[in-house]
C-alpha positions as CSV (number, residue, x, y, z in Angstrom):
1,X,0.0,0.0,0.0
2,X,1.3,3.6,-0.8
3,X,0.1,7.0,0.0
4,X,1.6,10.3,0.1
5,X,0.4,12.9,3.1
6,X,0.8,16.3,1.7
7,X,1.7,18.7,5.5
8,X,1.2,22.1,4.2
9,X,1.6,24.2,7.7
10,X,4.2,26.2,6.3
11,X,5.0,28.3,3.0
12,X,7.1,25.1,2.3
13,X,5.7,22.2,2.8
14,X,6.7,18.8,4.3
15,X,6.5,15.7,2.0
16,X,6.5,12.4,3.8
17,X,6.1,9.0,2.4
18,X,4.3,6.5,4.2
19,X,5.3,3.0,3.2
20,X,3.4,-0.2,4.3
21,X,3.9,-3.5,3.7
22,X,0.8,-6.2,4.5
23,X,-0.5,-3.6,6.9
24,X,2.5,-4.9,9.3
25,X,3.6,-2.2,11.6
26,X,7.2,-3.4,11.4
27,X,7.5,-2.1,8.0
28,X,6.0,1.7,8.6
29,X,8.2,3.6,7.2
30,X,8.4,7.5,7.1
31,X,11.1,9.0,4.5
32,X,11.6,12.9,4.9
33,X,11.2,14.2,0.8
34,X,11.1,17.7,0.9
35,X,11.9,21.0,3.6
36,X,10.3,23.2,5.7
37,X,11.7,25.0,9.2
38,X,8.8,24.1,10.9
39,X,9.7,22.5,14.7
40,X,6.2,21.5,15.8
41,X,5.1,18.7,16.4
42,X,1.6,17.4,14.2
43,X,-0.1,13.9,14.6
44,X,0.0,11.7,11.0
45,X,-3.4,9.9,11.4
46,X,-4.0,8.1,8.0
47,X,-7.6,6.7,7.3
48,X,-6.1,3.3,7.9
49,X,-4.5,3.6,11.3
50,X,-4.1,0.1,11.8
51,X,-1.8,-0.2,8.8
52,X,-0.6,3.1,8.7
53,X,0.4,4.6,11.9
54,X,3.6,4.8,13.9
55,X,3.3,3.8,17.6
56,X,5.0,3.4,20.4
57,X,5.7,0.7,23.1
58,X,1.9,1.0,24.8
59,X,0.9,0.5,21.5
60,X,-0.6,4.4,21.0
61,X,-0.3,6.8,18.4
62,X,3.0,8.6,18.3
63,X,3.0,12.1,17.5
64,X,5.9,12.5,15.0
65,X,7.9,15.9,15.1
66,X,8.5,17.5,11.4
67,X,12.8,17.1,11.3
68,X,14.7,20.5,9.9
69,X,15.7,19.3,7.3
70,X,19.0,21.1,7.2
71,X,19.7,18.5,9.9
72,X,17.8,15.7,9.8
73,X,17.4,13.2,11.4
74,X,19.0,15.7,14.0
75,X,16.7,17.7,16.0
76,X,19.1,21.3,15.3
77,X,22.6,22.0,14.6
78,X,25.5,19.9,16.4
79,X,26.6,21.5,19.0
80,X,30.7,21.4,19.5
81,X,32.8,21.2,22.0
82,X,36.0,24.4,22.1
83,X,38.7,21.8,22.4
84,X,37.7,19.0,19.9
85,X,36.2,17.8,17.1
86,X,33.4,16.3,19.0
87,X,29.9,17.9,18.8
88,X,26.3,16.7,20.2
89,X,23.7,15.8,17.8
90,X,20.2,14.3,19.2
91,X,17.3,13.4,17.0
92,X,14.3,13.6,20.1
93,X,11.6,11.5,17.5
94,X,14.4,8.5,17.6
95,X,12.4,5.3,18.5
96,X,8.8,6.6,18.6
97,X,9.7,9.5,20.4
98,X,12.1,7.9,23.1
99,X,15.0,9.9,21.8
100,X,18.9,9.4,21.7
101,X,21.9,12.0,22.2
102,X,24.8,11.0,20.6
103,X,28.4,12.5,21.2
104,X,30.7,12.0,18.5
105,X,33.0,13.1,15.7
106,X,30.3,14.5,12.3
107,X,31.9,12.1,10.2
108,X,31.4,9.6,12.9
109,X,27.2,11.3,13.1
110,X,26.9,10.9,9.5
111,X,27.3,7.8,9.4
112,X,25.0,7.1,12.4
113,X,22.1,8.8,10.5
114,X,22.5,6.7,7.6
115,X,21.4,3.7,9.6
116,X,18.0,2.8,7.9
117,X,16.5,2.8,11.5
118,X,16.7,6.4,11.6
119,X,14.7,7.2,8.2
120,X,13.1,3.7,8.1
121,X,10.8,1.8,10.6
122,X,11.0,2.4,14.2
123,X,13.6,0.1,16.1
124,X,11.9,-3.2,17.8
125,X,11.0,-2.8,21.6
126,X,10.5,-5.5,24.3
127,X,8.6,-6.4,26.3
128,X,5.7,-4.1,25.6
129,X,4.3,-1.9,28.5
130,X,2.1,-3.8,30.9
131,X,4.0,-7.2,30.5
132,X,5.0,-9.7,33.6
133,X,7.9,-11.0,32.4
134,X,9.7,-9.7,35.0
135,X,9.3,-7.0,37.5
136,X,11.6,-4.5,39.8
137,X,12.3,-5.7,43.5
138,X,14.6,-3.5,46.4
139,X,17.2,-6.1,47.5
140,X,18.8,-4.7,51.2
141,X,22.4,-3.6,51.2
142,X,22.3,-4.4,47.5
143,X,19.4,-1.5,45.9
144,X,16.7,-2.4,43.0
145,X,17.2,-5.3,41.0
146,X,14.9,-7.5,38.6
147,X,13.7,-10.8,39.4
148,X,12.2,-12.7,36.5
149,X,8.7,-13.9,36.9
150,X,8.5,-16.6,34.0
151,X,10.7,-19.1,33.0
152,X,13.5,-18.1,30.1
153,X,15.8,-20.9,28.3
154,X,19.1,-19.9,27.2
155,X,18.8,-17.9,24.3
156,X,15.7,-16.6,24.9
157,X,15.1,-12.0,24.6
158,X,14.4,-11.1,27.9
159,X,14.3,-7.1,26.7
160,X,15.5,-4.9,23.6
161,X,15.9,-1.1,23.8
162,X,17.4,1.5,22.2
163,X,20.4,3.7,24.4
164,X,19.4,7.5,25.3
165,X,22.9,8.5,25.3
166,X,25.5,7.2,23.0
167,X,29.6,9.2,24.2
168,X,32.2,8.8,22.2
169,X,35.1,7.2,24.7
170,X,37.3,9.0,22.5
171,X,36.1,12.3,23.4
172,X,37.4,11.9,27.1
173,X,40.5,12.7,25.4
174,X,41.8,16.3,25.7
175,X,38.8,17.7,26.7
176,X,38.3,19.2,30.6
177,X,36.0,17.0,33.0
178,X,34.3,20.8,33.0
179,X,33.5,21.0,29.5
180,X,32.8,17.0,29.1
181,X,30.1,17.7,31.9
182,X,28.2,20.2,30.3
183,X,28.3,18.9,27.2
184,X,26.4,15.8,28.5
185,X,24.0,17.7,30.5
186,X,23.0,19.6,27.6
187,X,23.0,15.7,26.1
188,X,20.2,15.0,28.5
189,X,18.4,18.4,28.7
190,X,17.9,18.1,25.0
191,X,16.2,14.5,25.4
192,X,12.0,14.3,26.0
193,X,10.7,15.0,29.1
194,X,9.7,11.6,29.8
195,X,13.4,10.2,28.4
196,X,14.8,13.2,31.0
197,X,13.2,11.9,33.7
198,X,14.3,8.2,33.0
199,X,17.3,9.1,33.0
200,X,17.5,10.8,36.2
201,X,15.6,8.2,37.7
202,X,18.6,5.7,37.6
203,X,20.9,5.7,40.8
204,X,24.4,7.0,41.3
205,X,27.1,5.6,43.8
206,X,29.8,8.2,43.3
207,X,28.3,11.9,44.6
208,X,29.4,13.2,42.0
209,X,28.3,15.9,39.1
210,X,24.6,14.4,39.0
211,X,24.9,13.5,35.1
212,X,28.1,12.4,35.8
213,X,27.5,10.1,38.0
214,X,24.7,8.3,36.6
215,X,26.6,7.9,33.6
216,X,29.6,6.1,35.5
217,X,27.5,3.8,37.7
218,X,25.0,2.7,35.1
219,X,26.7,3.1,31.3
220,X,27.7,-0.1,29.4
221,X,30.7,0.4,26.9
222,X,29.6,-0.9,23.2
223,X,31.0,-1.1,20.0
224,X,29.7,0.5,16.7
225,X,31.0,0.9,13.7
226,X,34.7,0.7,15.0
227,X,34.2,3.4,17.5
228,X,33.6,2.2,21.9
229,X,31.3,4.0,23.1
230,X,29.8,4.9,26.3
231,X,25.9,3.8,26.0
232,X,23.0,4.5,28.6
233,X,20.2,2.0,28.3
234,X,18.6,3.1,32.3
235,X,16.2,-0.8,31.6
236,X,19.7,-2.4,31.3
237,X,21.3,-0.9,34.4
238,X,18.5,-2.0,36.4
239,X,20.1,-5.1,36.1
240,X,22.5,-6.3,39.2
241,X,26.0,-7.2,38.6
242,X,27.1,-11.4,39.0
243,X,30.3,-12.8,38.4
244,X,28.6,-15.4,37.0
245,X,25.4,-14.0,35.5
246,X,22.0,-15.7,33.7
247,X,22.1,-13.1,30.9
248,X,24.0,-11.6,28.8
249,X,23.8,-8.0,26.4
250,X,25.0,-7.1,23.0
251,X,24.1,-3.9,20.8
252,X,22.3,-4.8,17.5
253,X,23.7,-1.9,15.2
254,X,21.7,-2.1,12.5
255,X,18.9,-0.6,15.0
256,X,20.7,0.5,17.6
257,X,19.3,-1.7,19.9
258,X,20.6,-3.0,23.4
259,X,19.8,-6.6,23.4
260,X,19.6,-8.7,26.3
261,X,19.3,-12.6,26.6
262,X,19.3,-15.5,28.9
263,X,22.6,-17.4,29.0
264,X,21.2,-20.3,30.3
265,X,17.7,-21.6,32.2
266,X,16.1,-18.6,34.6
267,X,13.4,-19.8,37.0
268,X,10.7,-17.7,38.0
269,X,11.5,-16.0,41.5
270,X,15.4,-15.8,40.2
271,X,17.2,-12.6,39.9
272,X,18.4,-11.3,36.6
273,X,21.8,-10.0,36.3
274,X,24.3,-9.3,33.8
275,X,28.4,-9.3,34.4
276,X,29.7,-6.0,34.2
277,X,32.8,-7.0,33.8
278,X,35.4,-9.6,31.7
279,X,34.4,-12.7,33.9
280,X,37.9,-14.6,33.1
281,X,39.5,-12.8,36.0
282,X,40.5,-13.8,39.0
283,X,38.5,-12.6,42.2
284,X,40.6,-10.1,43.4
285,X,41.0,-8.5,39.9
286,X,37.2,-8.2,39.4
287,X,36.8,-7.0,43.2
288,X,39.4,-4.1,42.1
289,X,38.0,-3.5,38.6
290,X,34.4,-3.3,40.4
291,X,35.2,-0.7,43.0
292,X,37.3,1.5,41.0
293,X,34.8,1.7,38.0
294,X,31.1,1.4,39.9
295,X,31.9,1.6,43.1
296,X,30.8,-1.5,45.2
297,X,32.5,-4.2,46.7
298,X,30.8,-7.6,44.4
299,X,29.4,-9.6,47.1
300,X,27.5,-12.3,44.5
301,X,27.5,-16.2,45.2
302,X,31.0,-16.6,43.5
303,X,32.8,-13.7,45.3
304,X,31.1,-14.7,48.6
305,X,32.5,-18.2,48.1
306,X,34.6,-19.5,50.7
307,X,38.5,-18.5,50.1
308,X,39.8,-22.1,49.6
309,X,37.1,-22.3,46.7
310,X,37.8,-18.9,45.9
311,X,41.5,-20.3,44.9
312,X,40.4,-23.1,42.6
313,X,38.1,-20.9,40.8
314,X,41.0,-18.4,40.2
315,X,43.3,-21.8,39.2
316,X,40.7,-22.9,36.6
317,X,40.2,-19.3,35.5
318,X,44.1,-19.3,34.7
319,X,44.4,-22.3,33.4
320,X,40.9,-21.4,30.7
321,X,42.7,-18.3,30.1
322,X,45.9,-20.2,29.2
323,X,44.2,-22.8,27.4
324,X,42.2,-20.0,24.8
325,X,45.5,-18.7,24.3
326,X,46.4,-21.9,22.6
327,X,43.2,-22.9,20.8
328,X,43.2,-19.3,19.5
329,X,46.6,-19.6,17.6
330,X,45.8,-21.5,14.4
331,X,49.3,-23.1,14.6
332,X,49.5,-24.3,17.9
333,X,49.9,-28.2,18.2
334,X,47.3,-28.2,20.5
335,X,45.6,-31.8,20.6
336,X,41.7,-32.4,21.2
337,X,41.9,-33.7,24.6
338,X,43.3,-30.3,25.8
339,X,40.5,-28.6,24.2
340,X,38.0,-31.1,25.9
341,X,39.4,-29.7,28.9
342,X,38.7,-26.1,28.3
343,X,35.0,-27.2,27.7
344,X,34.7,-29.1,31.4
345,X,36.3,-25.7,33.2
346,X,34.2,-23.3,31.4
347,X,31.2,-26.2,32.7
348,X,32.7,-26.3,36.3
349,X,33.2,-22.7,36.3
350,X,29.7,-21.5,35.5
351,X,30.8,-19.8,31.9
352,X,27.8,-20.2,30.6
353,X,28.5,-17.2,28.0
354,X,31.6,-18.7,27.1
355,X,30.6,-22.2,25.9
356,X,29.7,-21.7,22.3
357,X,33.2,-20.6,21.6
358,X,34.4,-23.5,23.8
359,X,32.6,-25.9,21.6
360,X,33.7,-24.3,19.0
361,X,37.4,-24.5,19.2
362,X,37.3,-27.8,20.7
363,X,35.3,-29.1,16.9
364,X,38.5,-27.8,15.3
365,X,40.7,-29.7,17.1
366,X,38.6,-32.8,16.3
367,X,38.2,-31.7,12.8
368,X,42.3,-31.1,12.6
369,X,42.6,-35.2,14.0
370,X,40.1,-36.4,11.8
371,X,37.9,-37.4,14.6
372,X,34.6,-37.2,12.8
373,X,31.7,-38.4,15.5
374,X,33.5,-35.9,18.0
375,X,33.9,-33.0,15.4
376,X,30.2,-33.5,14.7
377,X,29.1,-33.4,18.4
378,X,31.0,-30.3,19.4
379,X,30.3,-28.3,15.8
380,X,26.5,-29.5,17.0
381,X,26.9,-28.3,20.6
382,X,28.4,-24.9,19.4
383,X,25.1,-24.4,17.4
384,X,22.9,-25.3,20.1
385,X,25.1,-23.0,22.6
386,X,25.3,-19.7,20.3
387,X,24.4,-16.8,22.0
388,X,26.4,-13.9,19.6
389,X,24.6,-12.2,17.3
390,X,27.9,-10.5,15.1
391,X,27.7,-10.6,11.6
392,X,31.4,-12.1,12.4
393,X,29.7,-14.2,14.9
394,X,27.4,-15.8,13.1
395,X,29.2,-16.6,9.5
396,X,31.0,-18.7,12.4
397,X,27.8,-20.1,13.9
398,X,27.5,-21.4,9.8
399,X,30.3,-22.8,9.3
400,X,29.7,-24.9,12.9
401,X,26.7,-25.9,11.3
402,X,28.3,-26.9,7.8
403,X,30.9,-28.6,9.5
404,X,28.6,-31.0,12.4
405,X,26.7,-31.8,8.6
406,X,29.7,-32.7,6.6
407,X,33.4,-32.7,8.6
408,X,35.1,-34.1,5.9
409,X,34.5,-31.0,3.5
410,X,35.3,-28.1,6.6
411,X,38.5,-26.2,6.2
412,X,39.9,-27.8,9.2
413,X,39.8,-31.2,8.2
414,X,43.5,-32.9,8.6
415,X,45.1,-29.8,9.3
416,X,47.0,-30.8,11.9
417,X,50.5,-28.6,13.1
418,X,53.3,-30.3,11.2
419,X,56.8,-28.9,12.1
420,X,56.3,-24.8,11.2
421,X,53.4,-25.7,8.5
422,X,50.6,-23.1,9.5
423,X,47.3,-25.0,10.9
């Protein structure tokens, strides 16, 4: 279906299209045409609402604001900081009205607003409002946390969002903590009401500058594009730190959303909780890391574990760090059983995030020895285990799959370490 809404409330008018396939709401899509300086905001309600119109996560009409279009999708002009190249850009209609600031170079911008989810359809949201998936709980000595009130299997989306602050790590370079702090308060000030007041509504630990502070205690570092950067996702950071967490969170780029899914079985009543830190460290290297970057001392199951305990988990964790040395260097002599043995302390461990790769590498090592039944069974067992989402990641989740089918034909087959020859 195709229609064009004609917006004349202005000596130049504002063209939009409005593109819908099969009347499905995930293929809405709103491409700006032609300009006009207006910076109202009208509501687009098409005869056909159900096919037609935007909405947002209660399901309601979204009121879309008409983008300048001498900086669209950008709200205004960037606004720069003196001592860099770095500038702020924030498009408030971003995710059915959510909004996102983003801090960043303008090459670095223009290639953020080229991402089809900021002239396309909206980015995907979940849970909707009004789910009991999960709900909010105040755990004493520890703050709010989420316990999950249905049962999720590993794999499974527990919540997708889109960040309301995206800062360039590399503008923390040459730049005053003074002018870095205003230029993220005016980051948040130029967000929606409602997206302001999330925002604040998060908790700080260090006393700081109130932006400040809320962005150290709750903001997740992601890649995009090349670029780490410094994202706030406040549904996320409600999420308790665990050496040894249920879930796990990657940023899908192609629409900006924070992704965030079980690493293995959740039972309803359990607490969710994400690591918020490298986990293959020893405990007091994550104790240090944890208190000099959110300040808290980790007092979760694995930390509280008695300290003879405590020193064969830091033995195994040196030993699985050794051991992915090896299986990472394509040369290495390694042999199968080794690799077998990175699999059982990643199991003993609790590394439940880790396991597809352990899988992985260990069907290599089966595949180098010609071991067919055991290269299918750990290429099969990397498949079932895959939590990354990559593009990388998952051209590697298909070959695991060609080679449980067919061993004989995968690239590793026979190439075994010979002497110098490359494996």
């Amino acid at each position: 279906m195709y229609s064009r809404l004609l917006l004349a409330f202005a000596a130049t008018p504002v063209i939009f299209q409005v593109l819908a396939d099969s009347g499905s709401l995930d293929h809405v899509a709103y491409r700006f045409e032609a300009g006009s300086s207006l910076s109202s905001t009208i509501s687009i309600c098409p005869n056909e609402p159900t096919q037609l119109m935007v909405r947002g996560e209660d399901n309601c009409p979204v009121e879309l604001p008409i983008p300048n279009p001498e900086y669209y999708p950008w709200d205004s002009a960037p606004k720069c900081l003196n001592t860099s190249d770095f500038c702020l850009y924030t498009s408030s209609s971003f995710a059915s009205g959510r909004g996102i600031s983003i801090i960043t170079t303008q090459s670095t911008a223009a290639s953020l607003a080229s991402i089809p989810i900021f002239t396309t359809k909206q980015p995907p949201v979940y849970p909707p409002k009004g789910h009991n998936l999960y709900y909010e709980f105040d755990f004493p000595g520890r703050g709010r946390g989420v316990i999950a009130n249905t049962t999720f299997h590993r794999g499974d989306l527990i919540f997708s969002h889109t960040p309301l602050l995206l800062l360039d790590e590399e503008m923390f370079e040459g730049t005053s903590k003074t002018e870095r702090n205003s230029v993220a308060k005016q980051a948040v000030d130029a967000l929606p009401p409602a997206t302001r007041e999330l925002f604040y509504s998060q908790a700080g630990h260090f006393g700081t500058d109130p932006v400040e502070d809320r962005i150290r205690t709750n903001g997740f570092a992601i890649k995009l594009g090349g670029r780490t950067y410094g994202a706030l996702v406040p549904e996320a950071a409600r999420l308790n730190h665990e050496c040894r967490p249920n879930a796990r969170y990657a940023l899908d780029a192609s629409s900006l959303t924070h992704r965030a899914h079980a690493t293995r079985t959740i039972r309803p009543g359990e607490e969710l909780t994400f690591s918020y830190i490298n986990e293959n460290q020893p405990w007091a290297s994550r104790q240090a890391h944890l208190r000099s970057h959110w300040g808290f001392q980790c007092k979760c199951n694995h930390c509280s574990l008695p300290k003879k305990q405590r020193k064969e988990s830091d033995a195994r964790i040196a030993d699985i760090n050794l051991l992915n040395m090896e299986l990472n260097t394509l040369w290495s002599p390694t042999t199968p059983d080794l690799a077998v043995e990175l699999v059982e302390l990643c199991q003993a461990e609790g590394l439940h995030a880790s396991m597809e790769k352990a899988y992985m590498m260990t069907a290599q090592r089966f595949c180098a020895w010609e071991d067919e039944e055991n290269t299918r069974k750990y290429a099969q067992l990397a498949v079932e285990n895959w939590l990354a989402w990559e593009k990388q990641e998952l051209a590697s989740k298909e070959i695991m799959k060609a080679m449980a089918k067919d061993p004989k034909n995968a690239w590793c087959w026979g190439k075994v370490w010979e002497g110098g020859e490359e494996f």
